[in-house]
C-alpha positions in Angstrom: 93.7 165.9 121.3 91.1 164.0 119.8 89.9 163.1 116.2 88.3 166.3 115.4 90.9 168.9 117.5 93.8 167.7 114.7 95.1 170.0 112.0 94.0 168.5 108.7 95.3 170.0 105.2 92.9 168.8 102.6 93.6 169.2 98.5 91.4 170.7 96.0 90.7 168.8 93.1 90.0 170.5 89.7 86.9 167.9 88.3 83.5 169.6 87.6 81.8 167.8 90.7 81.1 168.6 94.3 84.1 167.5 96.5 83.5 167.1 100.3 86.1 168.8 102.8 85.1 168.5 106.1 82.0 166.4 107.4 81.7 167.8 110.6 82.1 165.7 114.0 84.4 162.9 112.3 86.9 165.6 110.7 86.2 169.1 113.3 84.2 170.0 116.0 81.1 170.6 114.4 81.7 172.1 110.9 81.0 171.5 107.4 82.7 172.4 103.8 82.9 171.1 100.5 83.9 172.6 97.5 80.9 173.4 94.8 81.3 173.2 91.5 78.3 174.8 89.3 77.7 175.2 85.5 76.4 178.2 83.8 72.6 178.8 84.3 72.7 176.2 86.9 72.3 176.7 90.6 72.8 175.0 93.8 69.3 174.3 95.0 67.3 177.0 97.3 68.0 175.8 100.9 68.3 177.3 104.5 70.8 177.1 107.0 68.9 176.6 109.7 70.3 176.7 112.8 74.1 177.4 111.4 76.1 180.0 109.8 77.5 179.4 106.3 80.7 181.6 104.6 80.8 181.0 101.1 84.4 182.0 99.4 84.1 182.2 95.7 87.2 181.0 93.9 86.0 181.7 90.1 83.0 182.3 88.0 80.0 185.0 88.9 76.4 184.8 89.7 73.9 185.4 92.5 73.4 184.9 96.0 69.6 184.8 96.1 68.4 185.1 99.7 64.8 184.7 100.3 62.3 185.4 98.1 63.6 189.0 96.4 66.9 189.7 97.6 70.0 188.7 95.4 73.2 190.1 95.6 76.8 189.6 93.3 78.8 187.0 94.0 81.8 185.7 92.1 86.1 185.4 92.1 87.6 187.7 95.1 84.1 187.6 96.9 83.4 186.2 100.4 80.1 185.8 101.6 78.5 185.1 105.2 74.8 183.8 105.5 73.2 183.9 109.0 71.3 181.2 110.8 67.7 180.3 109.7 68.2 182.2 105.8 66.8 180.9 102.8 69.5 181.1 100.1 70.5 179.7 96.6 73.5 180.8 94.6 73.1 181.3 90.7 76.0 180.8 88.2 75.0 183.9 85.7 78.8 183.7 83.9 79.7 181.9 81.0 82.3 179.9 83.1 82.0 177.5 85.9 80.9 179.3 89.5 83.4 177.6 91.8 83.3 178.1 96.2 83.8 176.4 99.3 80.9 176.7 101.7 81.8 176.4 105.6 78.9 175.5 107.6 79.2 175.8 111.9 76.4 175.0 114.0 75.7 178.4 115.8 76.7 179.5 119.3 77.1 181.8 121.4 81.0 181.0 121.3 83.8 183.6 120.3 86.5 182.6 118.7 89.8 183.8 118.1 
């Protein structure tokens, strides 16, 4: 087993700050995740995924997944969302209260899993 084929169990911390979970080939075979922390009327920052897939799993809070340049959808606590390769995407804290998620980025592939 190497570095990145070990089981890692990683805490969440409760400050109002980004908190990195996984920085790919050092921690796991390729993928990303943090945990993102943002106010109200604040957003991430528009961005693509390029050549990855991203599942976004929103842990409190509401807003909007914007994806390109018109679509937006609802996003908040109980949601889970999955962004293909090459989308442009921001996500929008609409509530009153903090929009928390983790994002889990993989490179894509033609891989199944199980």
């Amino acid at each position: 087993m190497t570095s990145s084929e070990k089981v890692l169990i990683i805490d969440l911390n409760d400050k109002a700050e980004y908190q990195r979970l996984l920085d790919g080939k050092t921690q796991s075979c390729g993928m990303r995740s943090g945990r993102v922390y943002i106010k109200p009327d604040q957003s991430c920052g528009r961005h693509s995924t390029e050549q990855h897939e991203e599942v976004l799993v929103f842990l409190s809070g509401q807003g909007l997944l914007l994806i390109g340049e018109q679509d937006s959808h609802q996003v908040g606590e109980g949601k889970v969302s999955y962004i293909p390769p090459h989308t442009l995407h921001d996500v929008k804290n609409t509530g009153t209260e903090p929009l928390i998620y983790i994002y889990c980025v993989a490179p894509a592939g033609g891989q199944s899993g199980g």
